[in-house]
C-alpha positions in Angstrom: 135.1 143.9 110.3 134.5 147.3 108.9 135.6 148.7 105.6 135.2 151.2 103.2 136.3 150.8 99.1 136.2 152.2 96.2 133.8 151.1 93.9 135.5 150.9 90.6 139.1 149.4 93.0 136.8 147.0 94.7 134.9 145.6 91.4 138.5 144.9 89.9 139.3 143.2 93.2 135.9 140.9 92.9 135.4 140.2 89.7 139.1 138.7 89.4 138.3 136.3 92.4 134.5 135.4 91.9 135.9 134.1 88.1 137.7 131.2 89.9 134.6 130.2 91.7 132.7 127.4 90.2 129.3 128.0 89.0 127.9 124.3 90.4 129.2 123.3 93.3 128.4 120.6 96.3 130.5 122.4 98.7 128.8 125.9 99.7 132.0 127.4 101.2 133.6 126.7 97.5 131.0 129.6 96.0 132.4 132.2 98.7 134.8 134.3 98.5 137.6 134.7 101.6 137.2 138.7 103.0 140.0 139.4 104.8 141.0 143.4 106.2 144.3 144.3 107.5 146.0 147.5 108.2 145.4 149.4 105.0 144.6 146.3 102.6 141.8 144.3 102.4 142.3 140.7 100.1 139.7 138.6 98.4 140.8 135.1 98.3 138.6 132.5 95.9 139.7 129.0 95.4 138.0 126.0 93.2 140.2 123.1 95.3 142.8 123.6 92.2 143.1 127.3 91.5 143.5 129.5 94.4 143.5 133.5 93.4 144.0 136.2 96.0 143.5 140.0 95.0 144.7 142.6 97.6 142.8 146.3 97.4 143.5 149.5 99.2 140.7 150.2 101.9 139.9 152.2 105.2 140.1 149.5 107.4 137.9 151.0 110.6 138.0 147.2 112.1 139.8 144.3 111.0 138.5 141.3 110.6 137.6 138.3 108.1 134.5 136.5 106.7 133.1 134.9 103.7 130.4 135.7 101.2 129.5 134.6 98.6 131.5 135.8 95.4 129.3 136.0 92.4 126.3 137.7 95.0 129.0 140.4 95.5 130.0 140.8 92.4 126.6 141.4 90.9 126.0 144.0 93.5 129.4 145.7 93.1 128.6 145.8 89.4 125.5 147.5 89.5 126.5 149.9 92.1 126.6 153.3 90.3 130.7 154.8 89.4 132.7 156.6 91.6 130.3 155.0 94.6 131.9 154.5 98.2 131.3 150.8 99.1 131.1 150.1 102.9 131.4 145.9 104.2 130.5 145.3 107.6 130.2 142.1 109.6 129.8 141.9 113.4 130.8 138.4 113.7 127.7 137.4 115.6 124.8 138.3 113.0 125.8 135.9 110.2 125.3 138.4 107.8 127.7 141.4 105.5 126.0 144.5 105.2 126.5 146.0 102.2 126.2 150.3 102.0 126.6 152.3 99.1 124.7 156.0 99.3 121.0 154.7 99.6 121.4 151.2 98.9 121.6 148.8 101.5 122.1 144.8 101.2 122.2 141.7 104.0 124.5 138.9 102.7 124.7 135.7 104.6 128.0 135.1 105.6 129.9 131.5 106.5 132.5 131.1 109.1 136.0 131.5 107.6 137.7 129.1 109.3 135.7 126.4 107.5 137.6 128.2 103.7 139.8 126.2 102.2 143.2 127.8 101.9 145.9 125.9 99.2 148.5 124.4 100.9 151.8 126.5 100.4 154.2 124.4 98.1 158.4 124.6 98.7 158.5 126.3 95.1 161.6 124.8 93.5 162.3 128.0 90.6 161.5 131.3 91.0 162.2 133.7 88.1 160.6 137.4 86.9 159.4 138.1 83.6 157.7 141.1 81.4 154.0 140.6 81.2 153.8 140.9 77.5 156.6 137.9 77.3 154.0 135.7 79.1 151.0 137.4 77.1 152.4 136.1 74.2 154.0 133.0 75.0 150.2 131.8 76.4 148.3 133.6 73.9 150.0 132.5 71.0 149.5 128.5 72.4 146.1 128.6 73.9 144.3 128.1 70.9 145.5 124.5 70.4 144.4 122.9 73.7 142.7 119.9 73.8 139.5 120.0 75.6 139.3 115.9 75.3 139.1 114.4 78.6 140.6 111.2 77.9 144.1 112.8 77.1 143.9 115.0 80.3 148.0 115.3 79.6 146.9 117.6 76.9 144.5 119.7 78.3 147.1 122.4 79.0 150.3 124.4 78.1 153.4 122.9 78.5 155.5 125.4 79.9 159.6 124.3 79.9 162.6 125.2 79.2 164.1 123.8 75.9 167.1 124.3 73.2 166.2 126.6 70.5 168.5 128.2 67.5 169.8 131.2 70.4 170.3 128.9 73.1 168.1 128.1 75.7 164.6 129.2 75.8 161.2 129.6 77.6 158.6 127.7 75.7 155.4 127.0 75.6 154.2 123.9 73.7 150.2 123.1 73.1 148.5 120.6 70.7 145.2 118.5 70.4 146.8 115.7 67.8 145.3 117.9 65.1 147.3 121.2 65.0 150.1 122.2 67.4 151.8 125.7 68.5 155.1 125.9 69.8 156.2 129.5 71.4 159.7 130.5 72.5 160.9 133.5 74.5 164.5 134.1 76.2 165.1 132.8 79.2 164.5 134.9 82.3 167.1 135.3 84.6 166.6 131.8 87.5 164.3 130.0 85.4 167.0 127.6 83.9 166.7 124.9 86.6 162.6 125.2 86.0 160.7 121.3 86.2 158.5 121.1 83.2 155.0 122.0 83.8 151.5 121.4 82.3 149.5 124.8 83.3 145.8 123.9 83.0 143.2 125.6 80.7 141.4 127.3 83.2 144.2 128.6 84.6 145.8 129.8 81.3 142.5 131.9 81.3 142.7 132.9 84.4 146.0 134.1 84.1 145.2 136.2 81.3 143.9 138.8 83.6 147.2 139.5 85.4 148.7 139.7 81.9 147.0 142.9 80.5 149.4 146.2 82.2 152.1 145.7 80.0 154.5 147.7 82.5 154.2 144.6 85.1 156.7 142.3 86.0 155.4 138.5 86.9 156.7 137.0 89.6 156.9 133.2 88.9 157.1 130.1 90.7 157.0 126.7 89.9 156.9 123.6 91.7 156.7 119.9 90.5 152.8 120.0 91.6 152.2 124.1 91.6 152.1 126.9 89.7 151.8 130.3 91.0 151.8 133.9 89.0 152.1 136.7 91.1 151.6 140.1 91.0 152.2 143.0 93.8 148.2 143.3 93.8 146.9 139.7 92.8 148.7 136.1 93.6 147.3 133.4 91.5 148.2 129.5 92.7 147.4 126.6 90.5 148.0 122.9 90.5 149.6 121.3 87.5 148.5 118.6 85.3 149.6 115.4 86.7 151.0 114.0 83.7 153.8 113.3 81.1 153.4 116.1 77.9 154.4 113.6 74.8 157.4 114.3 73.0 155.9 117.2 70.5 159.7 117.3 68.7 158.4 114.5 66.6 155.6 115.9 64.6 157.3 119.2 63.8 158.3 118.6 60.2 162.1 119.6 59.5 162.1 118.8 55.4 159.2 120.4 54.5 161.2 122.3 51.3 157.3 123.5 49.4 157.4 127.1 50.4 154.0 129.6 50.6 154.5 133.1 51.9 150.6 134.9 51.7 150.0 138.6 53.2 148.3 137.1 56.8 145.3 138.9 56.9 144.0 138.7 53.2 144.4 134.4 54.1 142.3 134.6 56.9 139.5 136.6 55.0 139.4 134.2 52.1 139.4 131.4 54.0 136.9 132.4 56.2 134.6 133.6 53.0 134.7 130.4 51.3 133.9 128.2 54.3 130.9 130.1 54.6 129.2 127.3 52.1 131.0 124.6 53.7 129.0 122.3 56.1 129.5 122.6 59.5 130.9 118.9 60.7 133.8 119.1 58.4 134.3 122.3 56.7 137.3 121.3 55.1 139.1 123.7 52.9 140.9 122.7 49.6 144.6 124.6 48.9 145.4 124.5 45.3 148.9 125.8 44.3 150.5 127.1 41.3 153.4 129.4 40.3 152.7 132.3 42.7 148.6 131.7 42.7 146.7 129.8 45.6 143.1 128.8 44.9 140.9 127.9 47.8 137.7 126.1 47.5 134.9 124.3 48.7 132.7 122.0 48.0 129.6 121.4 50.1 126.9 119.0 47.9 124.2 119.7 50.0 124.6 123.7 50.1 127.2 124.6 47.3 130.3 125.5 46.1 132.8 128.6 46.6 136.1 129.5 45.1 138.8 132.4 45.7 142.4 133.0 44.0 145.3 135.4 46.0 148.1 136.3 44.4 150.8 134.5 46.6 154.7 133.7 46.8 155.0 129.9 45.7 157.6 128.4 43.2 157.7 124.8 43.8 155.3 122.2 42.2 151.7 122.1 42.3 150.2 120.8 45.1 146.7 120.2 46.4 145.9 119.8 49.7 143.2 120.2 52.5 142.4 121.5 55.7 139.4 122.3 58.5 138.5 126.0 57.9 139.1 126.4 61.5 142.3 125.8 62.2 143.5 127.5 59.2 141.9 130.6 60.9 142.7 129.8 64.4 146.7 129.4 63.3 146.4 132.4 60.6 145.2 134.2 63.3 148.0 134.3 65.7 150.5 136.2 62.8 151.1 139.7 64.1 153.5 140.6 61.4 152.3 140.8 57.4 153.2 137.6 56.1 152.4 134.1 57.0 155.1 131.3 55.2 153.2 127.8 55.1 156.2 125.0 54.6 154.4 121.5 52.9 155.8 118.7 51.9 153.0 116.3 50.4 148.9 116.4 51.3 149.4 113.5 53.7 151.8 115.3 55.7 152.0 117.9 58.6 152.1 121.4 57.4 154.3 124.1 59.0 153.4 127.5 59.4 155.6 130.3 60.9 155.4 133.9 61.0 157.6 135.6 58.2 161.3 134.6 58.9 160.7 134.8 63.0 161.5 131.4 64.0 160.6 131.8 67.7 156.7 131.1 67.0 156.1 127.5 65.0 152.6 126.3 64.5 151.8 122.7 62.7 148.5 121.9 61.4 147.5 117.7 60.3 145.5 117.8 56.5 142.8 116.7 55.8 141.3 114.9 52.7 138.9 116.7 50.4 
């Protein structure tokens, strides 16, 4: 094999592979990545065992060929290669090693055969359906944030991605929550995803996937199978297994008569909450909510390191209520409003809390008090 790439084309291509490979790992072909040139194209394939990523680049191909290095080697080479460099790969097959060129600098990689890489097995995908990148961006962004990362309730340590009933008809959602706060996101319904098996997409993958979501102009090609997903671009095709698992019915703890009504400007929320939880202590930092006739007052108390308080002028005509909850969450949820106004739905301070942005009913988030 003999190639020659583009720096800056050939870090993209790299660093979106070697970011699937596992830092630890007992099985050395796992920290390789697959080099494979053809034609005009040469592809970079990097699996763990449950997320397979492949990123195609343009190259002059002077011999084809295919070997495997290993990825985060190259990619700390490629990175500190100087801009606009030409990069040249060559591997005679016999030697065991990559050569590495760029102008004066020169690097020997050892190299394992690539027969012994592991390539996913190809799933009979079931649905396959198109949508806009910023659809996805939103519908995983918006969700991410309430993963579990507890073990023990591995059904939860992902984004359920289905298709469900909403107001409009049928819609694309995407459902995450750790038993503490929740997020529900809904988009319309691509064109052939109507048939789509409900799938748990796995946290590393959600960040993974990120990566494809960024070019706003792109269309993502997906496919989904009872035990795969796989996003795919023209330039970059990412495979993942799902969570084997049954998502709990999350219909249950979205509050419908929740009638206590708060609408606050978004951003001037997040601020004050953030600035009175600086006193708060770290385990709990629980927040208190005290509402009045259009006033909220947030405070803590923290008896080993003090006391803070803040009023905002708010919307709020109902009765007053006091109620608490972890600084965290209240920032994590206030943070995902892109429009001015956040409207907070309570019913008592034992109960779930809704939160929504303005009137747009397509993004619902529910956060669980807490007693102060």
């Amino acid at each position: 094999m003999k190639i020659s790439v583009e720096r800056g084309v050939l870090l993209k291509a790299v660093g979106q592979a070697q970011s699937v490979v596992e830092r630890r790992n007992t099985i050395p072909i796992l920290a390789n990545v697959l080099i494979e040139a053809e034609g005009d194209t040469v592809s970079f394939r990097a699996t763990d065992l449950d997320i397979e990523v492949i990123d195609k680049a343009p190259a002059q191909v002077e011999r084809a060929g295919a070997t495997t290095v290993s990825a985060t080697t190259l990619h700390e080479i490629v990175r500190k290669l100087p801009d606009g460099a030409l990069v040249s790969l060559m591997d005679d097959g016999a030697s065991g090693r990559l050569a590495v060129e760029a102008g004066r600098s020169n690097f020997s990689l050892a190299t394992l055969p690539k027969e012994d890489f592991p390539v996913m097995a190809s799933s009979e995908y079931q649905t396959n359906f198109s949508a806009d990148a910023p659809v996805l961006r939103r519908l995983f962004d918006k969700s991410k944030f309430a993963i579990s990362t507890e073990e023990t309730r591995y059904y939860l340590n992902g984004v359920y991605m289905h298709v469900a009933d909403s107001d409009g008809g049928k819609a694309l959602r995407c459902v995450a929550t750790d038993g503490h706060r929740l997020a529900r996101i809904d988009a319309d319904l691509p064109d052939g995803a109507a048939d789509m098996a409900g799938v748990i997409v796995p946290r590393k993958t959600v960040a993974e996937l990120r990566k494809l979501l960024d070019d706003d102009d792109m269309k993502i090609a997906v496919s989904v199978s009872e035990t795969k997903v796989r996003f795919a671009t023209p330039d970059i095709t990412l495979t993942s297994k799902v969570i084997d698992g049954t998502f709990p019915d999350y219909t249950r703890v979205i509050p419908s008569g929740n009638t206590r009504k708060l609408e606050v400007d978004a951003a001037e929320f997040a601020k004050a909450v953030d600035r009175v939880a600086t006193v708060s202590s770290e385990r709990s930092r629980a927040v208190k909510l005290a509402l009045d006739e259009d006033k909220l007052v947030l405070s803590v108390n923290a008896p080993d390191s003090g006391a803070a308080e803040e009023e905002l002028a708010v919307a709020y005509g109902d009765e007053r209520l006091e109620i608490g909850f972890n600084a965290k969450y209240l920032l994590e949820i206030a943070g995902q409003v892109d429009r001015e106004n956040a409207v907070f739905l309570f019913n008592s301070a034992g109960d779930p809390t809704l939160m929504r942005e303005g009137n747009d009913l397509s993004a619902v988030y529910v956060v669980m008090p807490m007693r102060v």
